[in-house]
TIPAKOL-614869 format. One record per atom (N, C-alpha, C): residue number from 0; residue in one letter; atom name; x negated, y, z. Coordinates in steps of 0.1 Angstrom, whole numbers. Example, Ala and Ser with C-alpha at 12.3 -4.5 7.8 and 13.67 -1.06 7.14 Angstrom:
2
[rec 0, A, N, [-132, -57, 78]];
[rec 0, A, CA, [-123, -45, 78]];
[rec 0, A, C, [-132, -33, 78]];
[rec 1, S, N, [-128, -22, 71]];
[rec 1, S, CA, [-137, -11, 71]];
[rec 1, S, C, [-129, 0, 79]];
This chain:
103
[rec 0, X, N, [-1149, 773, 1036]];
[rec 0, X, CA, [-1139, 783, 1038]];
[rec 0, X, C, [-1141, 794, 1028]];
[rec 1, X, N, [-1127, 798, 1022]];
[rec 1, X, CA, [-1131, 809, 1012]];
[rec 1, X, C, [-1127, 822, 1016]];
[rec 2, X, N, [-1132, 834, 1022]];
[rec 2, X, CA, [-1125, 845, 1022]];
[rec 2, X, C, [-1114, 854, 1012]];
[rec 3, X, N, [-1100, 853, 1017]];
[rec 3, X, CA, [-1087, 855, 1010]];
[rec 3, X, C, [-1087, 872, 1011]];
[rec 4, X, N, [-1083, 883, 1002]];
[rec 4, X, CA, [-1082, 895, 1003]];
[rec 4, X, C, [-1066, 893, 992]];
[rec 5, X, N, [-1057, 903, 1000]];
[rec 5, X, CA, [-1046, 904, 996]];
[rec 5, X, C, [-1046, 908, 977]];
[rec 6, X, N, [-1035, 899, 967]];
[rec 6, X, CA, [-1037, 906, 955]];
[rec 6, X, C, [-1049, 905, 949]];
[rec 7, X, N, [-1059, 898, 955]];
[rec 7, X, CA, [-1072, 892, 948]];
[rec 7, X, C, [-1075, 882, 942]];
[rec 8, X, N, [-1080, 878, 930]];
[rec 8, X, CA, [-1080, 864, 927]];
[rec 8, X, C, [-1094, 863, 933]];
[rec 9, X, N, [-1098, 852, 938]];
[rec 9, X, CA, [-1108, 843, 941]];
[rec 9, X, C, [-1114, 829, 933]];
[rec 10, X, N, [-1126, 829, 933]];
[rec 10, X, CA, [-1131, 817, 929]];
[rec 10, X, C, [-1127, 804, 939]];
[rec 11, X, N, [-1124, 793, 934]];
[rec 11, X, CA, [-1122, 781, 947]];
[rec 11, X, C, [-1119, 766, 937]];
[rec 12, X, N, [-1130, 761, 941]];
[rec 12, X, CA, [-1128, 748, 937]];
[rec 12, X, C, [-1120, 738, 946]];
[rec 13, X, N, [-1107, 734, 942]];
[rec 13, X, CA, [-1100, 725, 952]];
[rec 13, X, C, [-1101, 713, 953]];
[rec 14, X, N, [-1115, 711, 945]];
[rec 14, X, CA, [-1119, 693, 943]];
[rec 14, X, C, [-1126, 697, 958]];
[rec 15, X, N, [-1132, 702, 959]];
[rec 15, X, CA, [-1145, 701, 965]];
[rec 15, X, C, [-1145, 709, 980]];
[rec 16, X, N, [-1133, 720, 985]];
[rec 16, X, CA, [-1134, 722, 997]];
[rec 16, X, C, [-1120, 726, 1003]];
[rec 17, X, N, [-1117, 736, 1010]];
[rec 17, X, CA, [-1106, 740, 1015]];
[rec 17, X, C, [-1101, 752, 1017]];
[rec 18, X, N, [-1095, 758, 1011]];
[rec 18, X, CA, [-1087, 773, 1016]];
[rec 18, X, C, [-1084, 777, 1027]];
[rec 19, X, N, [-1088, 786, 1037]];
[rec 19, X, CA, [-1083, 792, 1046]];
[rec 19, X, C, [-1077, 805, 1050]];
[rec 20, X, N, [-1065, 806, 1058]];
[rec 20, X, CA, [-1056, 819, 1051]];
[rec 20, X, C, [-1054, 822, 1063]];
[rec 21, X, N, [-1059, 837, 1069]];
[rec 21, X, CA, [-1046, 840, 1080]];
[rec 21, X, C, [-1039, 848, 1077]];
[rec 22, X, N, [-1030, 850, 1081]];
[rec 22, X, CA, [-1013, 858, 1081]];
[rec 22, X, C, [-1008, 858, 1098]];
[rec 23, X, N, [-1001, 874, 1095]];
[rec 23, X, CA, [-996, 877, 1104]];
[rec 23, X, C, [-981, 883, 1102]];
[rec 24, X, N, [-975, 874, 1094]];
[rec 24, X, CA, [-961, 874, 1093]];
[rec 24, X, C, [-949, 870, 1103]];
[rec 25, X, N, [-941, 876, 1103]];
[rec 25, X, CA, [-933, 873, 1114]];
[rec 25, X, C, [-919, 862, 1106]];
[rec 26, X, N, [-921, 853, 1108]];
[rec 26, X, CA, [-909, 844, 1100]];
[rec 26, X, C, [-899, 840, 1105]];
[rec 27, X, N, [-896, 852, 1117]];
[rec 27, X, CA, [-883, 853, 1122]];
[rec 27, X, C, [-875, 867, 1116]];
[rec 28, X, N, [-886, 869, 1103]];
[rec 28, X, CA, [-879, 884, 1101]];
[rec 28, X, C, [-871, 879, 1094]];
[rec 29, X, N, [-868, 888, 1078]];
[rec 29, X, CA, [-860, 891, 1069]];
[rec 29, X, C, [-865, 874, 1060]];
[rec 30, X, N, [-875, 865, 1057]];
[rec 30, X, CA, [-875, 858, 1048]];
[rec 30, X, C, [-882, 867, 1038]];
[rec 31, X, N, [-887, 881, 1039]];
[rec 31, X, CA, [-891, 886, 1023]];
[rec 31, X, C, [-904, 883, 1025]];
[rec 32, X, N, [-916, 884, 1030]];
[rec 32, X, CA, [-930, 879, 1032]];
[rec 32, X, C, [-931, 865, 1025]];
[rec 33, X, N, [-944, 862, 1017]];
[rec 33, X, CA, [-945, 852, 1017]];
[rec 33, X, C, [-961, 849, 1014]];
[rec 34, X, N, [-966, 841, 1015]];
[rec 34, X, CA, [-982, 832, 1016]];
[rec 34, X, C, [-979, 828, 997]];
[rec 35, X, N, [-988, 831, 984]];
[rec 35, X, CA, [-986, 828, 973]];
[rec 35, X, C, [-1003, 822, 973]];
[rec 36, X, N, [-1001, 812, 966]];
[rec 36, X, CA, [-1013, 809, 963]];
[rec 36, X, C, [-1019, 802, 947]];
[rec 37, X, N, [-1023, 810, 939]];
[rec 37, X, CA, [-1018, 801, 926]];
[rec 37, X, C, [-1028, 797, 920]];
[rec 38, X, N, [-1032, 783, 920]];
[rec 38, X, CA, [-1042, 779, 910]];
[rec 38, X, C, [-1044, 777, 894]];
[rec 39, X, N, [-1060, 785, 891]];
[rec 39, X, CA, [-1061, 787, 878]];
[rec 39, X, C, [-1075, 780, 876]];
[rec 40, X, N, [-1077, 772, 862]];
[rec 40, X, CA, [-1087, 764, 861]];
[rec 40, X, C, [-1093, 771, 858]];
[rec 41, X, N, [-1111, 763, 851]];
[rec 41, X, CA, [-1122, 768, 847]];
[rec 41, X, C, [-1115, 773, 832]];
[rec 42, X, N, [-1108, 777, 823]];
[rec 42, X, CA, [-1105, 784, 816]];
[rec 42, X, C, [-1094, 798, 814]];
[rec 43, X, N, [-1089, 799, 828]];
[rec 43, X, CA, [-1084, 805, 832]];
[rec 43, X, C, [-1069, 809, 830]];
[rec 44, X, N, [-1062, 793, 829]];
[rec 44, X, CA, [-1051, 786, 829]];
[rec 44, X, C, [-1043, 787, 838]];
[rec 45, X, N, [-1031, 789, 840]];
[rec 45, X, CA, [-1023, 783, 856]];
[rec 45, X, C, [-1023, 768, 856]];
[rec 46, X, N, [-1027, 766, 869]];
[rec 46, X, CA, [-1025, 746, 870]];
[rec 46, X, C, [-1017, 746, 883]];
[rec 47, X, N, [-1008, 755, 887]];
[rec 47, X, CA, [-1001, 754, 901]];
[rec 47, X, C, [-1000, 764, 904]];
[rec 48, X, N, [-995, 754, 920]];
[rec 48, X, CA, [-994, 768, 930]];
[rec 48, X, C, [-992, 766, 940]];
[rec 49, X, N, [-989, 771, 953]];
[rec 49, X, CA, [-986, 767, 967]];
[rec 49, X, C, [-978, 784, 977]];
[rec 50, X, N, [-963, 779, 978]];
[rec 50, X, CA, [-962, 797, 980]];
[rec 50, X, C, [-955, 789, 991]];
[rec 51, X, N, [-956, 800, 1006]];
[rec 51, X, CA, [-947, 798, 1019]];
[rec 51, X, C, [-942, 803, 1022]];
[rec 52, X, N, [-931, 806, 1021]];
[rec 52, X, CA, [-918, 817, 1030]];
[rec 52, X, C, [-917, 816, 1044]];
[rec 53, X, N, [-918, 826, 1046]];
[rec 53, X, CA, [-918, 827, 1065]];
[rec 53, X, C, [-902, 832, 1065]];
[rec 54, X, N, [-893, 820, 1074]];
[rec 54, X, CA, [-878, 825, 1076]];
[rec 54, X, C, [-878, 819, 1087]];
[rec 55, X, N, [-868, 821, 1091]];
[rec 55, X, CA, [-863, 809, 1105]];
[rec 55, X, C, [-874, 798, 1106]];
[rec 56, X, N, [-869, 792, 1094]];
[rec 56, X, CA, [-872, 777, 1092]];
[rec 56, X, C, [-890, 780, 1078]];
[rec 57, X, N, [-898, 781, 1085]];
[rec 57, X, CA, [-908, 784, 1069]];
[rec 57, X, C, [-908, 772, 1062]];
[rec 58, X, N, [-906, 776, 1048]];
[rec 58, X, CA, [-907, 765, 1037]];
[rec 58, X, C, [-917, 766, 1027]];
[rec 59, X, N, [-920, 758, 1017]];
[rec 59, X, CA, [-930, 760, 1010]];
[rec 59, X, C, [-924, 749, 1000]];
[rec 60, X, N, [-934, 755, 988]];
[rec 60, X, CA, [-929, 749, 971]];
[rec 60, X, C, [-940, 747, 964]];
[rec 61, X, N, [-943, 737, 959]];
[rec 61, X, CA, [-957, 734, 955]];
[rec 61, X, C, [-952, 732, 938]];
[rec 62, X, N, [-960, 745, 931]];
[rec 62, X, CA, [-956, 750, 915]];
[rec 62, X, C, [-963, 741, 906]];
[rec 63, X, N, [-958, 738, 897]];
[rec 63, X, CA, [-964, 724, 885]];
[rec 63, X, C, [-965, 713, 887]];
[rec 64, X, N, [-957, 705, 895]];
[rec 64, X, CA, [-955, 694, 900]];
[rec 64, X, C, [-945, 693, 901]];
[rec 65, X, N, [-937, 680, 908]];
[rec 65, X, CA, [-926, 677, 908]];
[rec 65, X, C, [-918, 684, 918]];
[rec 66, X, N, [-925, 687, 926]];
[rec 66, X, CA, [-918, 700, 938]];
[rec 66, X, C, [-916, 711, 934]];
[rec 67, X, N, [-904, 715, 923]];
[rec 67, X, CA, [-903, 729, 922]];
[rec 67, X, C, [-892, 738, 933]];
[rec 68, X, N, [-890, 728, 939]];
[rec 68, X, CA, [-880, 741, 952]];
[rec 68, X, C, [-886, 739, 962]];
[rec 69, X, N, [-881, 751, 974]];
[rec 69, X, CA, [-884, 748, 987]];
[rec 69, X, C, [-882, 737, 992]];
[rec 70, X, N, [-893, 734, 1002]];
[rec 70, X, CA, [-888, 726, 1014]];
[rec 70, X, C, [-890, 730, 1025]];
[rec 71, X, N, [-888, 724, 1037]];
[rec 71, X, CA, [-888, 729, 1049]];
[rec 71, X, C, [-900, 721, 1054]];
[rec 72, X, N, [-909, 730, 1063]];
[rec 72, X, CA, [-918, 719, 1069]];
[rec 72, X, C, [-914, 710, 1076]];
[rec 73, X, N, [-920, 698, 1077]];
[rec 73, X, CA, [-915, 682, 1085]];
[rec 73, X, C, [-917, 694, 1105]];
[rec 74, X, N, [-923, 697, 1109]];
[rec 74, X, CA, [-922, 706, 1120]];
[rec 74, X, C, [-922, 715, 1120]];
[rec 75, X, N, [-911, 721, 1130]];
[rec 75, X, CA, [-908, 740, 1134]];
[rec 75, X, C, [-918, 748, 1136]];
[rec 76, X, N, [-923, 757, 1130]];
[rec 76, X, CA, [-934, 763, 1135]];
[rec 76, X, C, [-938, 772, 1146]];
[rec 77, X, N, [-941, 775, 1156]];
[rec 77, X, CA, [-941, 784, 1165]];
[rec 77, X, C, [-939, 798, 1161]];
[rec 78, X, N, [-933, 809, 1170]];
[rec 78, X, CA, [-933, 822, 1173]];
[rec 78, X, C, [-942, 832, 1167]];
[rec 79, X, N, [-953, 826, 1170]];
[rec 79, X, CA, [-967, 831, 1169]];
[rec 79, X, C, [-964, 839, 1156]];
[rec 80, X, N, [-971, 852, 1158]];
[rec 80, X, CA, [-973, 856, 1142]];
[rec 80, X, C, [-984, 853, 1133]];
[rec 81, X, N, [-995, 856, 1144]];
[rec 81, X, CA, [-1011, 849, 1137]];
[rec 81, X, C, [-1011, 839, 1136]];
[rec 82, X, N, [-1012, 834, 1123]];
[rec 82, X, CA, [-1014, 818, 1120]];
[rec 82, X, C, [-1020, 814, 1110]];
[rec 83, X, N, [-1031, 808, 1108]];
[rec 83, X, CA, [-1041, 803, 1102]];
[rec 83, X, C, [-1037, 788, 1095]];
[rec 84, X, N, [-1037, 787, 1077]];
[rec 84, X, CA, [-1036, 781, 1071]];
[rec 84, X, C, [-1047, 774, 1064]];
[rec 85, X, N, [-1047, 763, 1065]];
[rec 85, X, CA, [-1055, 754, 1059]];
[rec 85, X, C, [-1048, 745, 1044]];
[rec 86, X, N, [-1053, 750, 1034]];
[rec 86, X, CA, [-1050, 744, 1023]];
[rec 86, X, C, [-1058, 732, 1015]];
[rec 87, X, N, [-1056, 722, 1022]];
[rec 87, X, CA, [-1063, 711, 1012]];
[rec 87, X, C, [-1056, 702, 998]];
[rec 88, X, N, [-1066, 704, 989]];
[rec 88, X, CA, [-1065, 693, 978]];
[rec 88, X, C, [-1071, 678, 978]];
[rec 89, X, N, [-1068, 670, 978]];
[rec 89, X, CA, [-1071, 656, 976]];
[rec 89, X, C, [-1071, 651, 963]];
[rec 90, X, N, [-1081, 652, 953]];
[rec 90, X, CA, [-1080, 648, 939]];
[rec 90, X, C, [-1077, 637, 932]];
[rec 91, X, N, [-1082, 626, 944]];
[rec 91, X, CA, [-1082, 610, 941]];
[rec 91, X, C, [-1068, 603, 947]];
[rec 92, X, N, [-1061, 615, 956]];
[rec 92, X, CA, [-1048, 608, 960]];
[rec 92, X, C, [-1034, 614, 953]];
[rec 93, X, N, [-1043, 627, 944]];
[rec 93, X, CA, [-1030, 637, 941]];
[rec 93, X, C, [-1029, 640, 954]];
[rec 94, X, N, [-1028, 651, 965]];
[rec 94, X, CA, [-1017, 653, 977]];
[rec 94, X, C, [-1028, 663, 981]];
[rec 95, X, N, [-1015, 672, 982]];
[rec 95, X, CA, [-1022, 685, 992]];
[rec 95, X, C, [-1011, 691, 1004]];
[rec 96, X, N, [-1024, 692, 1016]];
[rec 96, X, CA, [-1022, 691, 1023]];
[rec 96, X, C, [-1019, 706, 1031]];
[rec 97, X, N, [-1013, 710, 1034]];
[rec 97, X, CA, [-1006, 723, 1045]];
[rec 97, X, C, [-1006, 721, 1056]];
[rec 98, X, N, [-1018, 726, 1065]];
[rec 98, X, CA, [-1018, 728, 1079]];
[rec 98, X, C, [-1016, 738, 1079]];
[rec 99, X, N, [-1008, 742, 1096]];
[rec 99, X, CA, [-1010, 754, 1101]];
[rec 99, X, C, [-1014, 759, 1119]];
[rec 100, X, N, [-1024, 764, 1123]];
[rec 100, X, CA, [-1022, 768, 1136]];
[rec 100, X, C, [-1024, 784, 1137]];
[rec 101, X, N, [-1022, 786, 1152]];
[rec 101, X, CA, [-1017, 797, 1156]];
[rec 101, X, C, [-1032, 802, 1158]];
[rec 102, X, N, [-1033, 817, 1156]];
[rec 102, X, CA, [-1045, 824, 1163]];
[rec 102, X, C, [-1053, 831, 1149]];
């Protein structure tokens, strides 16, 4: 787990563990909040990204891949405003992974 501070870059290898985020957004507001997360290599490159809009419906866009627009998560997310994100990369399968629970 890597400790996230707002506006901070952080060190994080995504071969090798997992990002964890809380937020206490309310994604029944306005849609303007959002979860940004942007990966930069060992030369200090952009190689991505992973950003979440909290609306009605929260979506997310995964940057430098073939996913450049929103989508909607495959499940509605609960009420909850505390909610804890789990960001995994899979290197050997390509595919990263977006969990979220409440708390």
């Amino acid at each position: 787990t890597v400790s996230v501070e707002r506006e901070v870059l952080i060190p994080w290898n995504p071969d090798s563990e997992s990002i964890t985020v809380s937020t206490d957004s309310d994604i029944y507001k306005d849609g303007s909040e959002q979860l940004r997360i942007w990966f930069i290599d060992e030369y200090g490159t952009y190689a991505g990204d992973v950003y979440i809009n909290f609306k009605a419906h929260a979506m997310y866009r995964l940057g430098g891949c073939i996913l450049e627009r929103y989508k909607r998560f495959p499940v509605k997310l609960t009420t909850e405003t505390q909610k804890t994100w789990t960001i995994t990369y899979n290197y050997m399968e390509k595919r990263v992974l977006i969990q979220c629970s409440n708390g």
